[in-house]
Jmol script that loads the backbone (N, CA, C; Angstrom):
load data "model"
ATOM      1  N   UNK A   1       0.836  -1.175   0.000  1.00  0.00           N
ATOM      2  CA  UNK A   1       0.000   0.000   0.000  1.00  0.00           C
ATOM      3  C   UNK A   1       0.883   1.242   0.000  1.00  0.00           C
ATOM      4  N   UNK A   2       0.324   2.218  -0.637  1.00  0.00           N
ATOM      5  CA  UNK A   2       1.379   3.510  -0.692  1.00  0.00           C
ATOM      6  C   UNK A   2       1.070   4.538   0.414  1.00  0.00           C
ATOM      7  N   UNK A   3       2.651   4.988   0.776  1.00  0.00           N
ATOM      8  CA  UNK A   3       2.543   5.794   1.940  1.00  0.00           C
ATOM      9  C   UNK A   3       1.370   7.108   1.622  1.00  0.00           C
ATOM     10  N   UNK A   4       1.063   7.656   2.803  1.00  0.00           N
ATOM     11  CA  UNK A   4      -0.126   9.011   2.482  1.00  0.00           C
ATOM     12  C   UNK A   4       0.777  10.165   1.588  1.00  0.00           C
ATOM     13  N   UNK A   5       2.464  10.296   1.665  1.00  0.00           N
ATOM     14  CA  UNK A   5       3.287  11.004   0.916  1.00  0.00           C
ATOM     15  C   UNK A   5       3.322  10.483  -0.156  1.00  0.00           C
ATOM     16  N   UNK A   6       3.376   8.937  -0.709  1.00  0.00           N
ATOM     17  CA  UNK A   6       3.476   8.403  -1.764  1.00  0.00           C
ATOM     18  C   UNK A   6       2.156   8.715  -2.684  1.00  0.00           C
ATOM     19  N   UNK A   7       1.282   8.797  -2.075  1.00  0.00           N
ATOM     20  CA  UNK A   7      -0.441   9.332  -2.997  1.00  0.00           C
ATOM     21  C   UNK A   7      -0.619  10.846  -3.025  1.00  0.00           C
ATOM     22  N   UNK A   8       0.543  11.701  -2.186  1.00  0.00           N
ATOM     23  CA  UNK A   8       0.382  13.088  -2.146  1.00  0.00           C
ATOM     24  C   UNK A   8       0.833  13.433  -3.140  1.00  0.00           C
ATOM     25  N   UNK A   9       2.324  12.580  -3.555  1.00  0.00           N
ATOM     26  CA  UNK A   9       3.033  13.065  -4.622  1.00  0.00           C
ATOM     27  C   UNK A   9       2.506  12.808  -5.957  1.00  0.00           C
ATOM     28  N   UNK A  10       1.807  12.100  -6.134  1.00  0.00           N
ATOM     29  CA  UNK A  10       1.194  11.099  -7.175  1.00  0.00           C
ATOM     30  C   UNK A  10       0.113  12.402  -7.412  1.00  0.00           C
ATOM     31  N   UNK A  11      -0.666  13.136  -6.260  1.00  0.00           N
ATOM     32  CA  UNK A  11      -1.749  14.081  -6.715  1.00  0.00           C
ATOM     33  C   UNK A  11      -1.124  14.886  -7.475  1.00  0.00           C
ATOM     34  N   UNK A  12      -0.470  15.469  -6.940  1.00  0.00           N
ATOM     35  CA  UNK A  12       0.530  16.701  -7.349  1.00  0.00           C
ATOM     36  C   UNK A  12       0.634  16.616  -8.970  1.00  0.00           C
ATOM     37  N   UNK A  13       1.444  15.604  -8.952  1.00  0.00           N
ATOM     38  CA  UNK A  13       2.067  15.189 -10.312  1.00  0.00           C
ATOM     39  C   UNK A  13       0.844  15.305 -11.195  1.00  0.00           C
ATOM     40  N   UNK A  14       0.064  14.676 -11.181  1.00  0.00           N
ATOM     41  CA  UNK A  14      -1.424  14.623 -11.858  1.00  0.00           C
ATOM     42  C   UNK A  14      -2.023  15.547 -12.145  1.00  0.00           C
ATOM     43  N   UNK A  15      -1.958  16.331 -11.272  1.00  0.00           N
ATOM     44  CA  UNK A  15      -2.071  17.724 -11.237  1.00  0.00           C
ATOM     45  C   UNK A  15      -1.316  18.901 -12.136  1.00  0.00           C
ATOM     46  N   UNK A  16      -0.305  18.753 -11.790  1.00  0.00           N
ATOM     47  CA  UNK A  16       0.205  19.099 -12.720  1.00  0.00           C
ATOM     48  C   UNK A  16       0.526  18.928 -14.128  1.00  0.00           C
ATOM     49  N   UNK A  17       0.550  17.573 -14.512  1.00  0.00           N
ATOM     50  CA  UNK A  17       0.141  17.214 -15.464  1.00  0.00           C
ATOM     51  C   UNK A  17      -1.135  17.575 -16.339  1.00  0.00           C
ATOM     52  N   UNK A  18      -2.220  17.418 -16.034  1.00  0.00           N
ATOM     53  CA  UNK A  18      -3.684  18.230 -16.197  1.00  0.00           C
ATOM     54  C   UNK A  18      -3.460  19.437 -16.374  1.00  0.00           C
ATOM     55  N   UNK A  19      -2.684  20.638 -15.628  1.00  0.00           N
ATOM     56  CA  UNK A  19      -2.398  22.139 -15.537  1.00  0.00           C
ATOM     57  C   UNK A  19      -2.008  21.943 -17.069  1.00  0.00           C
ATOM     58  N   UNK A  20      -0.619  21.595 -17.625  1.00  0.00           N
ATOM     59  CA  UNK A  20       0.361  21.570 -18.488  1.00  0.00           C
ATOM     60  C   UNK A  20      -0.021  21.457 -19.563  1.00  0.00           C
ATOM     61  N   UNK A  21      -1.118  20.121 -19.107  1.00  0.00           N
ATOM     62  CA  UNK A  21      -1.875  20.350 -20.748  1.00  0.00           C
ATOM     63  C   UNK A  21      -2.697  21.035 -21.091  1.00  0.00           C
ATOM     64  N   UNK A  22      -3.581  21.554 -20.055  1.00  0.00           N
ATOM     65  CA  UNK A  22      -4.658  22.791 -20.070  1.00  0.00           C
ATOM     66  C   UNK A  22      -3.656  23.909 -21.067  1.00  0.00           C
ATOM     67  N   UNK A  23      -2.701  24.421 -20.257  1.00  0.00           N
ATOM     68  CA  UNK A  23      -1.839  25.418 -20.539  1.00  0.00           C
ATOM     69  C   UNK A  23      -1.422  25.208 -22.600  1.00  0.00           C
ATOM     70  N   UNK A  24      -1.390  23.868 -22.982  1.00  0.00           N
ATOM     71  CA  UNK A  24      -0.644  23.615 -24.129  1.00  0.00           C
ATOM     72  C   UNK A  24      -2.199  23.852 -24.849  1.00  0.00           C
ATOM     73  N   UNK A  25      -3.178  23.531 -24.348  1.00  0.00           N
ATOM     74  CA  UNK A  25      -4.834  23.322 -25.398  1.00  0.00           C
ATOM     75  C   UNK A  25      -5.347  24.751 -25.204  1.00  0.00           C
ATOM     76  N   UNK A  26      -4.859  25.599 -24.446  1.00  0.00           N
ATOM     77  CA  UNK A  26      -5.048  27.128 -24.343  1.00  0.00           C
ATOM     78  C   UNK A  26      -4.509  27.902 -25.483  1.00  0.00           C
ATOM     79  N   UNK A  27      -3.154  27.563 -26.014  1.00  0.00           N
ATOM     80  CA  UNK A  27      -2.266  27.807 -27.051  1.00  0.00           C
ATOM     81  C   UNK A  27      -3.769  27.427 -28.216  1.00  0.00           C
ATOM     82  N   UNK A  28      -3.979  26.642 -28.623  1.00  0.00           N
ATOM     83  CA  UNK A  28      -4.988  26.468 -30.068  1.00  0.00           C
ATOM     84  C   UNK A  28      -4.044  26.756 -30.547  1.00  0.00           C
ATOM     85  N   UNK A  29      -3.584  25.934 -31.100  1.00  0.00           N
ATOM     86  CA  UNK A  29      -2.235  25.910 -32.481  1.00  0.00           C
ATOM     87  C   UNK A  29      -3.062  25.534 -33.586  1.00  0.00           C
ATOM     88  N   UNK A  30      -2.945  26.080 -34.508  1.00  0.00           N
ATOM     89  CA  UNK A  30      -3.795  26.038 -35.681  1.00  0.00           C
ATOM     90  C   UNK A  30      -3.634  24.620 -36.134  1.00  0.00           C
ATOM     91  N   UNK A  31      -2.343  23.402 -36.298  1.00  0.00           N
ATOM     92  CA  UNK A  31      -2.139  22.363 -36.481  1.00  0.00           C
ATOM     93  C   UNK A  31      -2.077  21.474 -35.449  1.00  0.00           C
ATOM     94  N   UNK A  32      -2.621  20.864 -34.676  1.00  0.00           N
ATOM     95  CA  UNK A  32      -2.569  19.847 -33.806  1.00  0.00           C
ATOM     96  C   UNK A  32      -1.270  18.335 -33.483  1.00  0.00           C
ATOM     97  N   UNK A  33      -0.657  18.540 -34.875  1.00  0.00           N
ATOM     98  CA  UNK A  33       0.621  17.849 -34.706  1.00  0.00           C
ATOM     99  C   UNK A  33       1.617  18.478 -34.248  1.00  0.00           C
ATOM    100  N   UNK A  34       1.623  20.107 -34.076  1.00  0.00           N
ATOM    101  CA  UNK A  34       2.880  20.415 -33.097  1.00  0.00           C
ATOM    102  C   UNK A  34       2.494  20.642 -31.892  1.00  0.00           C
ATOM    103  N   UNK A  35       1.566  20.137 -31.237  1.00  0.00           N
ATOM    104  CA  UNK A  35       1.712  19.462 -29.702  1.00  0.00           C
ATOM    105  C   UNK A  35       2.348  19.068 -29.438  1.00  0.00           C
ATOM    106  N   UNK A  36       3.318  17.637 -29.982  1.00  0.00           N
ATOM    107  CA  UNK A  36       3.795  17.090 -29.453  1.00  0.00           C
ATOM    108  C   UNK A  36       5.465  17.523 -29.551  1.00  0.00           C
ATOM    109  N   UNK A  37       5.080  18.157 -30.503  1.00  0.00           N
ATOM    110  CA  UNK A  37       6.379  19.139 -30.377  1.00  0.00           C
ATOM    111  C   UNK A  37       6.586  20.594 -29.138  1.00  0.00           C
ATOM    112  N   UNK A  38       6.102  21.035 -28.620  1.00  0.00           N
ATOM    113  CA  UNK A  38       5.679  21.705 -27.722  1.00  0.00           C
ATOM    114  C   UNK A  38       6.063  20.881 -26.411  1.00  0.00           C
ATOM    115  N   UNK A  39       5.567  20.075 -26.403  1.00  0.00           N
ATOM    116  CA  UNK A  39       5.305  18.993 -25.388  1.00  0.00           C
ATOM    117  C   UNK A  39       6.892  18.461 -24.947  1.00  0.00           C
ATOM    118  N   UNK A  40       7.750  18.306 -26.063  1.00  0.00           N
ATOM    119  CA  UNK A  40       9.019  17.940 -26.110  1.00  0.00           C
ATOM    120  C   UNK A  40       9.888  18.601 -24.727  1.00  0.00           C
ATOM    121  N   UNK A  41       9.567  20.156 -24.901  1.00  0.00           N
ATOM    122  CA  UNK A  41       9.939  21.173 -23.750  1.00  0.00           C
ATOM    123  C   UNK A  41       9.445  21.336 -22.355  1.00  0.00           C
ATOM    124  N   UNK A  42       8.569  20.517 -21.997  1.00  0.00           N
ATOM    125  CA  UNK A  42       7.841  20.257 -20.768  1.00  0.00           C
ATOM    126  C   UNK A  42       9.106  19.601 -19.857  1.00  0.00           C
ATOM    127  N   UNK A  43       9.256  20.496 -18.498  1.00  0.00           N
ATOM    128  CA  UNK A  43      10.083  19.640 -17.412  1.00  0.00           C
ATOM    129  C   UNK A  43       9.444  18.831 -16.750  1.00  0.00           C
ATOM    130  N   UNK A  44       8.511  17.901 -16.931  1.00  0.00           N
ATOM    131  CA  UNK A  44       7.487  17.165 -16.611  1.00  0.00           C
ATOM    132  C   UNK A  44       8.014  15.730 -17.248  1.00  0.00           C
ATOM    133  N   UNK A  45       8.599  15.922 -18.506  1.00  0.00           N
ATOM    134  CA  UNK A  45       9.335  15.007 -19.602  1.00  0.00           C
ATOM    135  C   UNK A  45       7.805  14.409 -20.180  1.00  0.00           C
ATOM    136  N   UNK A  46       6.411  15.028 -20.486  1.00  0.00           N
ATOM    137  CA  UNK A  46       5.824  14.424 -21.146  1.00  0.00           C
ATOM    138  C   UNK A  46       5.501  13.430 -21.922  1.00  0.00           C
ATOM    139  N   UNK A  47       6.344  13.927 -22.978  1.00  0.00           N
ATOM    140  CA  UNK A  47       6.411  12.969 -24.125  1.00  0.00           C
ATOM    141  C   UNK A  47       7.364  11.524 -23.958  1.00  0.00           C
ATOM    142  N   UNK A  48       8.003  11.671 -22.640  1.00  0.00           N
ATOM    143  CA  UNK A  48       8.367  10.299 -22.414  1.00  0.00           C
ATOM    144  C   UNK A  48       7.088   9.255 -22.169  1.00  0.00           C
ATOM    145  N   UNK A  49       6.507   9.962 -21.579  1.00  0.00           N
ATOM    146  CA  UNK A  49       5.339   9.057 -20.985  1.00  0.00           C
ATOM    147  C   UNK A  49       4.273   8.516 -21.983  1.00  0.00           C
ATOM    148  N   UNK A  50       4.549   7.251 -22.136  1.00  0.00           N
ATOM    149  CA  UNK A  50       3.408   6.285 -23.246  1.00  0.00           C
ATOM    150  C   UNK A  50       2.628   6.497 -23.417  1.00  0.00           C
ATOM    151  N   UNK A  51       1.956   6.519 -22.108  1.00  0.00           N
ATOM    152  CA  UNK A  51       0.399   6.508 -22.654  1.00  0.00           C
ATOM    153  C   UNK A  51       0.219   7.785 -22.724  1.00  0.00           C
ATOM    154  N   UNK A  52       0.758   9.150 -22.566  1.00  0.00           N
ATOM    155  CA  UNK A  52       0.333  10.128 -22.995  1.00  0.00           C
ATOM    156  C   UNK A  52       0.698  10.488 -24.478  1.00  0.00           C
ATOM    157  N   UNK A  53       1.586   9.921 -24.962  1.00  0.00           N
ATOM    158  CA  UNK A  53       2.371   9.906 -26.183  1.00  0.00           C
ATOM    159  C   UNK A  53       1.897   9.113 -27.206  1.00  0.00           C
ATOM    160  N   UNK A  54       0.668   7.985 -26.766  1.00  0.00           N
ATOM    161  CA  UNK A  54       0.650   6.953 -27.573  1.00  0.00           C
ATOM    162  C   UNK A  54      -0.882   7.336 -27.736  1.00  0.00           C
ATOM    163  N   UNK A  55      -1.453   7.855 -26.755  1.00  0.00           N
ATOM    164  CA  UNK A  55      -3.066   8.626 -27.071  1.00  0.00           C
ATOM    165  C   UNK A  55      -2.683   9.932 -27.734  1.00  0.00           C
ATOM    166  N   UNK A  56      -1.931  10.574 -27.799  1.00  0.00           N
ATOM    167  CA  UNK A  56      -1.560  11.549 -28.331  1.00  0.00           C
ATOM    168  C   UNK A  56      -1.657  11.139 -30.342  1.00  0.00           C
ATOM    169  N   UNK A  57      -0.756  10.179 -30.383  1.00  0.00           N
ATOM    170  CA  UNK A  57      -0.433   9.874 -31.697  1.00  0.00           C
ATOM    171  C   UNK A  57      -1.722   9.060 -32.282  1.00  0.00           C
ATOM    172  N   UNK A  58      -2.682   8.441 -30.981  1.00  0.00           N
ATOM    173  CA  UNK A  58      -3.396   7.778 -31.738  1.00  0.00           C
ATOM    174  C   UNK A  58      -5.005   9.047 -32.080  1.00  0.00           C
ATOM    175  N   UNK A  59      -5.293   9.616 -31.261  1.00  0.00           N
ATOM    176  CA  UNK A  59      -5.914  10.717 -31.722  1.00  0.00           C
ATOM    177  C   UNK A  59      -5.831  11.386 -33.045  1.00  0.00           C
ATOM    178  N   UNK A  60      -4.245  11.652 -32.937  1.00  0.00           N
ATOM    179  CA  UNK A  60      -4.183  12.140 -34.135  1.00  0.00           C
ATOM    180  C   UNK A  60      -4.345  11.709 -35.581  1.00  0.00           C
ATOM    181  N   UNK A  61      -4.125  10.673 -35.438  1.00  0.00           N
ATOM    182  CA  UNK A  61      -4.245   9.687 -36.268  1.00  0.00           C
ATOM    183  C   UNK A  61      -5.568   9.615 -36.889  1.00  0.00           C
ATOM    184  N   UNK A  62      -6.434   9.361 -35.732  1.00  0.00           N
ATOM    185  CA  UNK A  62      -7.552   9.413 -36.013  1.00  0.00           C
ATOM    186  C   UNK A  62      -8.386  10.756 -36.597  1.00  0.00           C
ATOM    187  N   UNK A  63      -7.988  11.603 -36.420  1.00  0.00           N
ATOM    188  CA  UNK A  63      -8.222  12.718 -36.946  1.00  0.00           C
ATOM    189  C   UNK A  63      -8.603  14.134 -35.943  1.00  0.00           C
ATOM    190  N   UNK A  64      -8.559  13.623 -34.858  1.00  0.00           N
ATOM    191  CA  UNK A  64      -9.247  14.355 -33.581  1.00  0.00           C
ATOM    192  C   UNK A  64      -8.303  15.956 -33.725  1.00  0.00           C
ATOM    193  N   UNK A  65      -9.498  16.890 -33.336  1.00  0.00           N
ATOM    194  CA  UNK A  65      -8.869  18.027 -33.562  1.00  0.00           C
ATOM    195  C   UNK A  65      -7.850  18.645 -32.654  1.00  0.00           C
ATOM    196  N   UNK A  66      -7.944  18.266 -31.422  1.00  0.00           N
ATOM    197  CA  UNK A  66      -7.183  18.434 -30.574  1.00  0.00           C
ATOM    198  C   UNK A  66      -5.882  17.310 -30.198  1.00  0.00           C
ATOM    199  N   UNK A  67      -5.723  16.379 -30.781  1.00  0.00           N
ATOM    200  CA  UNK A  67      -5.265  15.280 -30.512  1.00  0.00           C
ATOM    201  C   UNK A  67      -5.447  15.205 -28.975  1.00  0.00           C
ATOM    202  N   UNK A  68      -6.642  14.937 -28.552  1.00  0.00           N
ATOM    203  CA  UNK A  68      -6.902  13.930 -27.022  1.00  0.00           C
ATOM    204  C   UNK A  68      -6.320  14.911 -26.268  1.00  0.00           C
ATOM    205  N   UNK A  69      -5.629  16.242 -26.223  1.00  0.00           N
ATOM    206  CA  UNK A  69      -6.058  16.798 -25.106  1.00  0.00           C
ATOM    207  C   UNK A  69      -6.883  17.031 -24.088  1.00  0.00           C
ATOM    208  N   UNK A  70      -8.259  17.541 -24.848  1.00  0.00           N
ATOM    209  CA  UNK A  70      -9.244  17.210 -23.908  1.00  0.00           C
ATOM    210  C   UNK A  70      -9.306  15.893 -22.891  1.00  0.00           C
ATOM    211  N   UNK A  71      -8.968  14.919 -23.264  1.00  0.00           N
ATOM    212  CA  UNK A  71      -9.391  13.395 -23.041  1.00  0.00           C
ATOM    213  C   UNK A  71      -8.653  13.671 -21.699  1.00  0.00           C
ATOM    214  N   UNK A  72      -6.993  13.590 -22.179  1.00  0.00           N
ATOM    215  CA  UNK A  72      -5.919  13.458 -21.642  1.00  0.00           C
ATOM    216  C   UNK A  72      -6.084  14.790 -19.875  1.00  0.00           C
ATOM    217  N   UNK A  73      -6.237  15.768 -20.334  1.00  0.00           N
ATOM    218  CA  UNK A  73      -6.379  16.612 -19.618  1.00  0.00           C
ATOM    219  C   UNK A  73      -7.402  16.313 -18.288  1.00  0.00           C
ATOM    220  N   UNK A  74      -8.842  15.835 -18.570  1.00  0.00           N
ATOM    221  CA  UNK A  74      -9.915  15.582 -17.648  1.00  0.00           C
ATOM    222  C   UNK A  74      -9.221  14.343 -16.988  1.00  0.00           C
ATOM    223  N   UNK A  75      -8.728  13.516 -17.594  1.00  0.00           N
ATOM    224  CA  UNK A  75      -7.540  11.957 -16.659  1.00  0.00           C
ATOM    225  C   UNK A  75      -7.341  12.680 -16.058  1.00  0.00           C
ATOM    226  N   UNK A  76      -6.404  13.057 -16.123  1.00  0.00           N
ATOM    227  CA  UNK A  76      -5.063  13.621 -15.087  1.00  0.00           C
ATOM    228  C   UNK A  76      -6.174  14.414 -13.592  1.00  0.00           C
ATOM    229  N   UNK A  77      -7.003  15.055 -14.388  1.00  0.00           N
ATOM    230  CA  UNK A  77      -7.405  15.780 -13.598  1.00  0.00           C
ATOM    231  C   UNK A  77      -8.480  14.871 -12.830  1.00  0.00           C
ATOM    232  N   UNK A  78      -9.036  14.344 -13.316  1.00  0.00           N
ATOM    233  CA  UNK A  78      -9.414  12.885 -12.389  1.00  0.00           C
ATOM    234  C   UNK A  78      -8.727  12.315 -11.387  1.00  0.00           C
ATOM    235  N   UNK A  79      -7.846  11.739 -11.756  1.00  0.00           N
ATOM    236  CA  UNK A  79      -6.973  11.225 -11.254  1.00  0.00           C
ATOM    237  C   UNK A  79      -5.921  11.708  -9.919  1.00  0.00           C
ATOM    238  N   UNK A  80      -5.939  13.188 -10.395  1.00  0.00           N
ATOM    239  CA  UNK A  80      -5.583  13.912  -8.958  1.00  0.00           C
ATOM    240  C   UNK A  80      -7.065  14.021  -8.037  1.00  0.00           C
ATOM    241  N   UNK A  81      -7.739  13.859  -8.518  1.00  0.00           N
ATOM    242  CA  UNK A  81      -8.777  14.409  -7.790  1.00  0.00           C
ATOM    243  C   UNK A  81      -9.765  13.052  -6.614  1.00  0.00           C
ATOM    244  N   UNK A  82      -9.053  11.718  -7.777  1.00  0.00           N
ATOM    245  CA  UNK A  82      -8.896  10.547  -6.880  1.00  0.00           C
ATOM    246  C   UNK A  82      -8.300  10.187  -5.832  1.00  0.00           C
ATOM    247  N   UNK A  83      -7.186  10.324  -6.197  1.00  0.00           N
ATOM    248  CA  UNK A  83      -5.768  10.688  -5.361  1.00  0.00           C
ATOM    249  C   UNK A  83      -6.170  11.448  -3.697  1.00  0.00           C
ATOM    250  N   UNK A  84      -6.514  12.880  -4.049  1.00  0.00           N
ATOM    251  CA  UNK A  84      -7.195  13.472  -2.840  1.00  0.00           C
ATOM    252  C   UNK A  84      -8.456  12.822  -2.014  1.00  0.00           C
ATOM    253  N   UNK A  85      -9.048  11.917  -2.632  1.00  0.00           N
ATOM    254  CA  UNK A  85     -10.180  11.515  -2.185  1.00  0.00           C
ATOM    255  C   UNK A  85     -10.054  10.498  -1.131  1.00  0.00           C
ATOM    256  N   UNK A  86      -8.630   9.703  -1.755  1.00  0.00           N
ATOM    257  CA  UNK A  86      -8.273   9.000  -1.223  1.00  0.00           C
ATOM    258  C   UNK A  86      -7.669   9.288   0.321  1.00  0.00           C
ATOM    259  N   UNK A  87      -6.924  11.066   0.058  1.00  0.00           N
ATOM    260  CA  UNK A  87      -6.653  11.083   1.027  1.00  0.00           C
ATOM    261  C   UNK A  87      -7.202  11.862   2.159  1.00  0.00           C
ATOM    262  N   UNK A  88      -8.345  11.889   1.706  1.00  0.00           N
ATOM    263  CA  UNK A  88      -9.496  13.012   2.150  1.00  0.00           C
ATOM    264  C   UNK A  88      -8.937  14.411   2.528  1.00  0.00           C
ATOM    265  N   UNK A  89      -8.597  14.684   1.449  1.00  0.00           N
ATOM    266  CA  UNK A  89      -7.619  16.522   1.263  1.00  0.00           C
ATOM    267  C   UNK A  89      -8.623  17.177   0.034  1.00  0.00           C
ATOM    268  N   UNK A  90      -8.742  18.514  -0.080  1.00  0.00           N
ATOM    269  CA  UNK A  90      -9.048  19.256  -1.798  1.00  0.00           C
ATOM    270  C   UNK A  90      -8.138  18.983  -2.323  1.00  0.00           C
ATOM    271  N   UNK A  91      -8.470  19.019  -3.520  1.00  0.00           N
ATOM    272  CA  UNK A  91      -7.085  19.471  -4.585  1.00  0.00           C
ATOM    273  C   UNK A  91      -6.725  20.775  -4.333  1.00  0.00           C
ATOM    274  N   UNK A  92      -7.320  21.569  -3.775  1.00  0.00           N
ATOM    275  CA  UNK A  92      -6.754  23.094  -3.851  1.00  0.00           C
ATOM    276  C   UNK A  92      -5.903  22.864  -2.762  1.00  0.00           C
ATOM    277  N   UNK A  93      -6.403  22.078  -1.783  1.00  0.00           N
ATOM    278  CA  UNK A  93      -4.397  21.657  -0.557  1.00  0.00           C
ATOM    279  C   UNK A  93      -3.530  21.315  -1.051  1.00  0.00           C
ATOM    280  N   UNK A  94      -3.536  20.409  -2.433  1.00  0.00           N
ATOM    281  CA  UNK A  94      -2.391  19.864  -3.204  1.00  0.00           C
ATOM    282  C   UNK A  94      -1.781  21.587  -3.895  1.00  0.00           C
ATOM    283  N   UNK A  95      -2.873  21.728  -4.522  1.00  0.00           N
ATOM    284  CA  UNK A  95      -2.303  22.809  -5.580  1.00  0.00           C
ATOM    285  C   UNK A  95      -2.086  23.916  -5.105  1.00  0.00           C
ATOM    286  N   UNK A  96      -2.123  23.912  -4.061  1.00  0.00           N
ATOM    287  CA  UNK A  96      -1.874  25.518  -2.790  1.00  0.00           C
ATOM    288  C   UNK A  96       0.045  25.528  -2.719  1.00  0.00           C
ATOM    289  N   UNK A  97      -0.011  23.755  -2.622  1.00  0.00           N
ATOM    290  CA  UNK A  97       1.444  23.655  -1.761  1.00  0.00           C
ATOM    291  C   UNK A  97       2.624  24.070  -3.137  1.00  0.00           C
ATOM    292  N   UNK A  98       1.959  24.269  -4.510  1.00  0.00           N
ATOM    293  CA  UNK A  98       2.649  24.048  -5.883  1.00  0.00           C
ATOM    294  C   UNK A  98       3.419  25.285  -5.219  1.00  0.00           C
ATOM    295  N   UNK A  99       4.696  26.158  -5.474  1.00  0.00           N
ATOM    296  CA  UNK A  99       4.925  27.254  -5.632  1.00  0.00           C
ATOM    297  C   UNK A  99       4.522  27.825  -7.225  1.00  0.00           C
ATOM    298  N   UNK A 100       3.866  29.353  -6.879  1.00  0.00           N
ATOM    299  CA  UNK A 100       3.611  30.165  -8.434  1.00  0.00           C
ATOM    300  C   UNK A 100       4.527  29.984  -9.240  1.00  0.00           C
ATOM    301  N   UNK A 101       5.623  30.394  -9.527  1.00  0.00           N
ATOM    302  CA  UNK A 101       6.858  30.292  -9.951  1.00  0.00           C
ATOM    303  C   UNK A 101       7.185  28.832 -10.796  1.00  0.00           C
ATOM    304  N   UNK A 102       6.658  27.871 -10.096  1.00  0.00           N
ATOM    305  CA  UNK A 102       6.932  26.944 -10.686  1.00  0.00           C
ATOM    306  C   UNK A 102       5.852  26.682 -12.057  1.00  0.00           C
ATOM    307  N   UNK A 103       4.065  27.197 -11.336  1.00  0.00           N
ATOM    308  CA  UNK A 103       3.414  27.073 -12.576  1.00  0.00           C
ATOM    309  C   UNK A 103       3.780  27.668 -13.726  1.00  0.00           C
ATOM    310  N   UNK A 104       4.070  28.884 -13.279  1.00  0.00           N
ATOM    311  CA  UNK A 104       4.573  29.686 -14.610  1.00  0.00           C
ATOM    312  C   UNK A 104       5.532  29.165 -15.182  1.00  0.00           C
ATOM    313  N   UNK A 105       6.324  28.669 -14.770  1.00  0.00           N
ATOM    314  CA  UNK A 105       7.763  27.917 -15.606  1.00  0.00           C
ATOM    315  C   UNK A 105       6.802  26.829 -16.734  1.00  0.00           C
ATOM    316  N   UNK A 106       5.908  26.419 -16.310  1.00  0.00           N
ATOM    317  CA  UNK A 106       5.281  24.786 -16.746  1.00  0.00           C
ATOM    318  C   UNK A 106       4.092  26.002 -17.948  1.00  0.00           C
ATOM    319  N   UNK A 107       3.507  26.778 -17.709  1.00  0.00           N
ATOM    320  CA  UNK A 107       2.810  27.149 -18.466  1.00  0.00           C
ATOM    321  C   UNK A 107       3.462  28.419 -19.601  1.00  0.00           C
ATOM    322  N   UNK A 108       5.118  28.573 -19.148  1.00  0.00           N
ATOM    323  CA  UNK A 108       5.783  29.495 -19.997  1.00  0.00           C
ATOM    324  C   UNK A 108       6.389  28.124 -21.355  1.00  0.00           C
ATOM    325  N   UNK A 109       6.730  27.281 -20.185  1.00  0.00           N
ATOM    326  CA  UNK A 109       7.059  25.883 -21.603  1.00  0.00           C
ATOM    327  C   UNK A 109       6.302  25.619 -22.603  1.00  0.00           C
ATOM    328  N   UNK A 110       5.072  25.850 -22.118  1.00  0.00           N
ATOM    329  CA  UNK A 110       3.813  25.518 -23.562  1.00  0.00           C
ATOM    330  C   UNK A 110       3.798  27.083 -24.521  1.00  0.00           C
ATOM    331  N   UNK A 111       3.909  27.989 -24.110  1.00  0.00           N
ATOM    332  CA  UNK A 111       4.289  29.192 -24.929  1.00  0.00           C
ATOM    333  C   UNK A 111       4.851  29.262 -26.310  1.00  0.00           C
ATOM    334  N   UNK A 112       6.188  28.513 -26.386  1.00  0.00           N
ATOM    335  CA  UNK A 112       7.082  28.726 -27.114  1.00  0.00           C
ATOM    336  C   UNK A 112       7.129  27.889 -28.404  1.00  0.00           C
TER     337      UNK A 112
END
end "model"
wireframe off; spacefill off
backbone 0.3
color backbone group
């Protein structure tokens, strides 16, 4: 079973994750294949991560206009929001503890 720090960190992350991509589907890039180019620059290392990389490509594929942002985005944000439930906290206790500074770093990466 995972420590109550081990599911805190796990919110966080999720959380942030969800933020990052909000931040990248805010952009509306007129082409939807340089997401994942965008994505490349995330200190999060995104695009390492499969299944975000592999719903990513398969969206696109499929023709989806956003490539599965949306999809991808409400997970994460699920998923933190599980996370808290679990640990009977808000997400706004998780996302209180983020420092500003850091969001902006994560939402200046999708910028560029």
């Amino acid at each position: 079973m995972l420590s109550e720090e081990e599911i805190q960190e796990r919110a966080k992350y999720c959380y942030l994750v969800a933020y990052q991509l909000s931040c990248l589907r805010s952009r509306e890039l007129a082409n939807p294949a340089h997401y994942l180019e965008v994505l490349e620059k995330s200190s999060l290392r995104l695009t390492e991560d499969e299944f975000i990389l592999m719903t990513m490509e398969h969206e696109f594929r499929m023709g989806s206009t956003d490539c599965g942002l949306d999809y991808l985005t409400a997970l994460y944000e699920g998923f933190a929001h599980a996370y808290c439930e679990v640990m009977e906290k808000q997400l706004a206790s998780i996302r209180d503890q983020i420092p500003g500074d850091f969001l902006d770093k994560l939402a200046a990466e999708m910028d560029h």
